[in-house]
VOPAGU-2260 file (C-alpha; in pm, 1 decimal, decimal comma):
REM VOPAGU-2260
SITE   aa  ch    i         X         Y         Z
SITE  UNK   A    0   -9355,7   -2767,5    6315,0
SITE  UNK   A    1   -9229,7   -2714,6    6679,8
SITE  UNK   A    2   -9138,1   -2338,9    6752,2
SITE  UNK   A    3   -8980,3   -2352,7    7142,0
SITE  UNK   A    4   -9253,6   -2159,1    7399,1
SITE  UNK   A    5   -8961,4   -1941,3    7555,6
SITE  UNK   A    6   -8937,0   -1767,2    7212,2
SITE  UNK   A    7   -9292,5   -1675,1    7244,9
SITE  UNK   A    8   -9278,4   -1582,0    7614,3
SITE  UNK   A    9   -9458,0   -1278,6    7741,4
SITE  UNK   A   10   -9645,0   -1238,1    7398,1
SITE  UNK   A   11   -9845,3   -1524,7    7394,8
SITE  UNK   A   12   -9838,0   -1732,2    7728,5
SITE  UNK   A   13  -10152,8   -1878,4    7672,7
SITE  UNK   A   14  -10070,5   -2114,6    7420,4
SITE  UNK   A   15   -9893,5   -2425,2    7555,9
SITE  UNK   A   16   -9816,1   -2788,7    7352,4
SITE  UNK   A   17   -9800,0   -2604,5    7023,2
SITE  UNK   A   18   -9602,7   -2878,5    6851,6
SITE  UNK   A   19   -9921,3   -3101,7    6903,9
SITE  UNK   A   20  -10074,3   -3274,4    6642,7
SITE  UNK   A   21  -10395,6   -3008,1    6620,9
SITE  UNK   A   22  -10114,1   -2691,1    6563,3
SITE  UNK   A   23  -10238,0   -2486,1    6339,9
SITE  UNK   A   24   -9978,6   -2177,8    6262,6
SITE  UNK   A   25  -10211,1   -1981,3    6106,4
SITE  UNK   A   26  -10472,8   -1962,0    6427,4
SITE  UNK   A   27  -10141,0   -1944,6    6617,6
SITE  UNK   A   28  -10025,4   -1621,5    6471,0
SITE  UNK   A   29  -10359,8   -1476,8    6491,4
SITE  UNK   A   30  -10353,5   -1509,6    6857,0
SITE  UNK   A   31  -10001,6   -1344,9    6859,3
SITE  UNK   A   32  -10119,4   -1055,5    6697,5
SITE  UNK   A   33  -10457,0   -1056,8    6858,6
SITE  UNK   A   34  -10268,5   -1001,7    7212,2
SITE  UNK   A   35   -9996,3    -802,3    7060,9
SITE  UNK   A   36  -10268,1    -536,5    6926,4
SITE  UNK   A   37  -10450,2    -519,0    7206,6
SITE  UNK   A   38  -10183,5    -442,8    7451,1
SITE  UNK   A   39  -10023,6    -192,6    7222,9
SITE  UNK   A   40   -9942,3     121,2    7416,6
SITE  UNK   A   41  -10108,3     319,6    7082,6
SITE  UNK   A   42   -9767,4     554,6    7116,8
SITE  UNK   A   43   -9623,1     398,9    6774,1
SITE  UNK   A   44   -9830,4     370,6    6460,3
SITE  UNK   A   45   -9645,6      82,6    6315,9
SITE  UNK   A   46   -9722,0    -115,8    6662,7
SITE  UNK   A   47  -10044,2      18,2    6652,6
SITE  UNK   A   48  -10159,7      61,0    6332,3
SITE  UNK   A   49   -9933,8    -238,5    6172,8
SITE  UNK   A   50  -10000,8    -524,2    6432,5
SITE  UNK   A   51  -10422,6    -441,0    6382,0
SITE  UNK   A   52  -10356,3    -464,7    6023,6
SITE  UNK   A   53  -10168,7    -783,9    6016,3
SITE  UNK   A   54  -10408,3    -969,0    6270,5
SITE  UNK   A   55  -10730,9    -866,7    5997,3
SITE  UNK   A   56  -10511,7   -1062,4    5717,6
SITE  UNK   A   57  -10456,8   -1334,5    5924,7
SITE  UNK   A   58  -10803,0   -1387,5    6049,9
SITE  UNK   A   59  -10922,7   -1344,7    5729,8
SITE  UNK   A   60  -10716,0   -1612,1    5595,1
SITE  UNK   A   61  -10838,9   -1821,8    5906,7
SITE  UNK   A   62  -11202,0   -1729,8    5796,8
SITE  UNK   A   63  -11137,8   -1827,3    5435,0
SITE  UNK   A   64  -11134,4   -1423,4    5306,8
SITE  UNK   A   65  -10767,5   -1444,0    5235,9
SITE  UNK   A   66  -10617,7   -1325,3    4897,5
SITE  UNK   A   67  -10344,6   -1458,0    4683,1
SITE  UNK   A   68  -10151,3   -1149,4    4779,1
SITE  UNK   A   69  -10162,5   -1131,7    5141,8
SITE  UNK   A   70   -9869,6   -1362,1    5155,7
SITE  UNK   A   71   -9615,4   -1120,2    5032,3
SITE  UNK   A   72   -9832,5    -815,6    5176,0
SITE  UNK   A   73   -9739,2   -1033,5    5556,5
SITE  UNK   A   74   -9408,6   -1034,0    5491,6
SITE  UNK   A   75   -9383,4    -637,2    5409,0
SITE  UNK   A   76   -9558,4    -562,6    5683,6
SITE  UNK   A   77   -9380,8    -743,1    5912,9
SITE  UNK   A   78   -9058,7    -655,5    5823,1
SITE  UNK   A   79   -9172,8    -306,0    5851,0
SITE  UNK   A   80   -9306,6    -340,5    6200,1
SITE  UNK   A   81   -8994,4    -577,6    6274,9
SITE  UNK   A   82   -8724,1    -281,7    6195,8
SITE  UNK   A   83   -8918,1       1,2    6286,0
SITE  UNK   A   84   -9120,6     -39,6    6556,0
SITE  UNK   A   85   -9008,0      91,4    6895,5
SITE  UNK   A   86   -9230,5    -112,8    7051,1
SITE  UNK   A   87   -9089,8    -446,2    7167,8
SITE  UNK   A   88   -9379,4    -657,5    7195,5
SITE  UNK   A   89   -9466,4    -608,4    6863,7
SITE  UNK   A   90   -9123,5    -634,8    6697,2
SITE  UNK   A   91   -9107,9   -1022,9    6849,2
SITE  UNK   A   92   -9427,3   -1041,4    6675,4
SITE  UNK   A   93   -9363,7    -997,0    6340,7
SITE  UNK   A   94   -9025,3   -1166,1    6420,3
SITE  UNK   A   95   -9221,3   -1513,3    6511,9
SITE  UNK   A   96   -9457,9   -1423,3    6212,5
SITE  UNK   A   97   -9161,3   -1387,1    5983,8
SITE  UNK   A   98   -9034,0   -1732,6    6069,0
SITE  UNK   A   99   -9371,9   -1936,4    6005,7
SITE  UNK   A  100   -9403,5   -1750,1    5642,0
SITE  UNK   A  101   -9073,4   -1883,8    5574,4
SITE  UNK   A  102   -9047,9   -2210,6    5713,9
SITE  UNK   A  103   -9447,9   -2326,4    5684,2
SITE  UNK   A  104   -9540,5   -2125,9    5340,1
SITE  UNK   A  105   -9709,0   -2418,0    5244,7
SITE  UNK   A  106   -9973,2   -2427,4    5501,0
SITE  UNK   A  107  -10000,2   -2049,6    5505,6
SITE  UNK   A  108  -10063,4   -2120,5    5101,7
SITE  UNK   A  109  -10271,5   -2379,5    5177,3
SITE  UNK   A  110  -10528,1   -2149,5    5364,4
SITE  UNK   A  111  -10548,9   -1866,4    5165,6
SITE  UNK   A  112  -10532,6   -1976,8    4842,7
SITE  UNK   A  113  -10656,6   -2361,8    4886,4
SITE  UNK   A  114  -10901,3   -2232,4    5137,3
SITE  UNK   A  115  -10773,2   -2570,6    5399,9
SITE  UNK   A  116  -10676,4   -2631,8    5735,3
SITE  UNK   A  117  -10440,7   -2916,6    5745,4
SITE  UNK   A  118  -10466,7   -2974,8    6105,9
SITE  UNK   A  119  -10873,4   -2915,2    6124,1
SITE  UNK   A  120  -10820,8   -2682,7    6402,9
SITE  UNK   A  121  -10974,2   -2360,0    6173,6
SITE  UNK   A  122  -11353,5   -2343,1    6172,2
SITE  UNK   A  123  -11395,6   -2201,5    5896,3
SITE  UNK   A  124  -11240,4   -2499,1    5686,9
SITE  UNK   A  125  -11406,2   -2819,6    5860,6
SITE  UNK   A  126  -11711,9   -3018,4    5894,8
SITE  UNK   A  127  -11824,9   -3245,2    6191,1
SITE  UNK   A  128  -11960,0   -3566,6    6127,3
SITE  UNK   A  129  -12142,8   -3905,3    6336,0
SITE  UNK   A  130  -11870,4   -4216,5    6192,7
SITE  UNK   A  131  -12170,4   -4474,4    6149,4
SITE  UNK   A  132  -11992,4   -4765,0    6231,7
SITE  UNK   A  133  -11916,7   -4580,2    6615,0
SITE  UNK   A  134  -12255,3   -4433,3    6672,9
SITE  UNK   A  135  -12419,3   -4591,6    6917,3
SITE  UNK   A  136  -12704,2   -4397,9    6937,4
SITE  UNK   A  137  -12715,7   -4266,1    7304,3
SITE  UNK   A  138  -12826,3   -3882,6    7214,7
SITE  UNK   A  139  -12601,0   -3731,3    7395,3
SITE  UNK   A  140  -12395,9   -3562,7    7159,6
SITE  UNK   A  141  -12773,3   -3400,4    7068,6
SITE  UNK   A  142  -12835,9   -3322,6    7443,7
SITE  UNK   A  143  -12452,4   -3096,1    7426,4
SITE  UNK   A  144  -12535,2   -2915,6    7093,8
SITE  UNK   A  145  -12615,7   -2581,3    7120,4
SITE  UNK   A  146  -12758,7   -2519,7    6779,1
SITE  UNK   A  147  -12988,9   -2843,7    6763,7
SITE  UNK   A  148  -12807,5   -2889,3    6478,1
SITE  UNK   A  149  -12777,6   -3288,5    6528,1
SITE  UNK   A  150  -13067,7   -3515,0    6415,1
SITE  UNK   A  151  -13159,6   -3921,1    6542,5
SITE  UNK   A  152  -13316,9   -4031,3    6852,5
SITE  UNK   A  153  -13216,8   -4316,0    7110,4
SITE  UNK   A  154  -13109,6   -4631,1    6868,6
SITE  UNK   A  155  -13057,4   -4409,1    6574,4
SITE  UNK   A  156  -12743,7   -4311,0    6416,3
SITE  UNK   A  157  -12706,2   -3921,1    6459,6
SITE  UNK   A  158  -12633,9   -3698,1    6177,6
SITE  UNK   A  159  -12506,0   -3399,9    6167,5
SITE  UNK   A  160  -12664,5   -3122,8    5992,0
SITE  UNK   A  161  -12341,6   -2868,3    5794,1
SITE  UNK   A  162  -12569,6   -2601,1    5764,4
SITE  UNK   A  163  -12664,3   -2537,8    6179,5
SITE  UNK   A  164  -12334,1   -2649,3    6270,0
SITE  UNK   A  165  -12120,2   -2395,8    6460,4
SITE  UNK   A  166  -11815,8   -2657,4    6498,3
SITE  UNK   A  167  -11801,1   -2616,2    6855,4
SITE  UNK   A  168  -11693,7   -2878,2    6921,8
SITE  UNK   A  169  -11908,8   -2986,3    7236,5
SITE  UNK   A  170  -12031,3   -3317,1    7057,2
SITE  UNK   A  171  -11684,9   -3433,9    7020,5
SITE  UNK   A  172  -11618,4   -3379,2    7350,8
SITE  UNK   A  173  -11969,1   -3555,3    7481,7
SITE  UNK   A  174  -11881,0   -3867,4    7278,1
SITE  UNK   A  175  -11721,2   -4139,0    7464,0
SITE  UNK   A  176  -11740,9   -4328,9    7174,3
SITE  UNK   A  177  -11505,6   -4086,6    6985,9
SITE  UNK   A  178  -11815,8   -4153,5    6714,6
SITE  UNK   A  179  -11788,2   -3786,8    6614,7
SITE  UNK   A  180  -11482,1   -3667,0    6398,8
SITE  UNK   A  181  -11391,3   -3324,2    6252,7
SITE  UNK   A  182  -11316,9   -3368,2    5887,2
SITE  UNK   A  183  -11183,2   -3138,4    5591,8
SITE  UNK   A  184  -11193,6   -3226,1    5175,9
SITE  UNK   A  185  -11197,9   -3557,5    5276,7
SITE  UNK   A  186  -11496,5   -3621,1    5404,9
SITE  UNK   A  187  -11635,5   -3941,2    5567,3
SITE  UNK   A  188  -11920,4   -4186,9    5412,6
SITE  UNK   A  189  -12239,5   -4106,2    5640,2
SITE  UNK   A  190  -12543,6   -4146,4    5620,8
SITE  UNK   A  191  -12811,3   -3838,2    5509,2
SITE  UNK   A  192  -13064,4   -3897,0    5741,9
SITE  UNK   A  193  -13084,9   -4126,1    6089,0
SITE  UNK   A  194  -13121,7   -4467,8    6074,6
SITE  UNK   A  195  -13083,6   -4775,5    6311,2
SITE  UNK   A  196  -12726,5   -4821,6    6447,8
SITE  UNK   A  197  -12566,0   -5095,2    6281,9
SITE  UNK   A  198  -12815,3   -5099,6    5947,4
SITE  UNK   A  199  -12525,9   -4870,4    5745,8
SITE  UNK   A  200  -12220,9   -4988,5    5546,3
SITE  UNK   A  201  -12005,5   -4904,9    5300,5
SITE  UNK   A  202  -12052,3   -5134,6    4965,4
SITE  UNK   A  203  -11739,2   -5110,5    4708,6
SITE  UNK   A  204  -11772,3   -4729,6    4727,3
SITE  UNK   A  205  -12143,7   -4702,6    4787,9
SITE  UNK   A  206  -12383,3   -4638,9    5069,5
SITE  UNK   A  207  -12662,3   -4849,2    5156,2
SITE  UNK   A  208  -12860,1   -5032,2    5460,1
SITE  UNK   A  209  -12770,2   -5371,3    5495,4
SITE  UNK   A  210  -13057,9   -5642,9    5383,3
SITE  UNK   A  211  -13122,0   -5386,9    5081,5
């Protein structure tokens, strides 16, 4: 989906590129509505009231809280803030909001009732993992993560453990060997604990060290 920047300007400036391959139009409504809230002038409840209302549906259908009713529950809302509102800022809000519900339903569908993140950019819906055959073992993916949540020393493949993870990101970006990948349902063959780079394969659909 490409939605032109001008459209969005003076509501959300800070996004830029948003017909990149990581858009996701769920996070980028949620930062529409996140400004548009907070720079609400309070004088109008359906700016104030209706823009903090619609930014808690969206981010919980970012956080994987969403409900197989909030779809049509958007839509009333913003049609309500769209036509009534006196304030400006937030009437091109639900405007932009109205267009993603009805040109990208599916991926709107797809995170509340699905509970997925097509383009891996929400959180909430992905896992990080160490791609075994691209580990080389250097640590410093380890040395960048904040929640020590990444296990193998020097010569080891690293693993990632789900459970610390905060999906920072700051692994990825430590990786020159683009080793570590963000992943969704699908997830990548790895292995469960460290073990020497180059010792793991894939064998007709099962794991296992080579020599064994």
């Amino acid at each position: 989906m490409k939605i032109s920047c001008e459209k969005t300007a003076g509501i959300i400036p800070v996004i830029e590129e948003i017909d990149k391959e990581d858009f996701c139009v769920v996070e980028w409504c949620e930062k529409i509505f996140d400004k548009a809230r907070k720079e609400s002038c309070g004088k109008c409840v359906l700016c104030r009231e209706g823009t903090t209302q619609i930014y808690k549906i969206i981010n919980d259908a970012a956080q994987g809280r969403g409900e197989a009713e909030d779809i049509e529950l958007l839509k009333e809302l913003s049609e309500a803030v769209k036509e009534n509102s006196s304030c400006e800022l937030a009437r091109t809000a639900a405007d932009k909001l109205l267009l993603t519900l009805e040109e990208q339903e599916e991926e709107w569908e797809m995170h509340i009732k699905r509970k997925r993140c097509s383009s891996l950019v929400c959180k909430k819906y992905i896992t990080i993992h160490v791609l075994p055959e691209k580990c080389q073992g250097c640590g410093e993916c380890k040395e960048v993560c904040p929640e020590n949540a990444i296990a193998g020393s020097i010569g080891m493949i690293h693993v990632v453990s789900e459970e610390k993870c905060s999906r920072c990101l700051e692994c990825i970006k430590a990786c020159k060997y683009e080793a570590i990948q963000k992943a969704g349902a699908v997830k990548p063959k790895t292995p469960e604990a460290p073990v020497p780079v180059g010792s793991f394969e894939e064998v007709k659909g099962r794991r296992r060290r080579r020599g064994v």
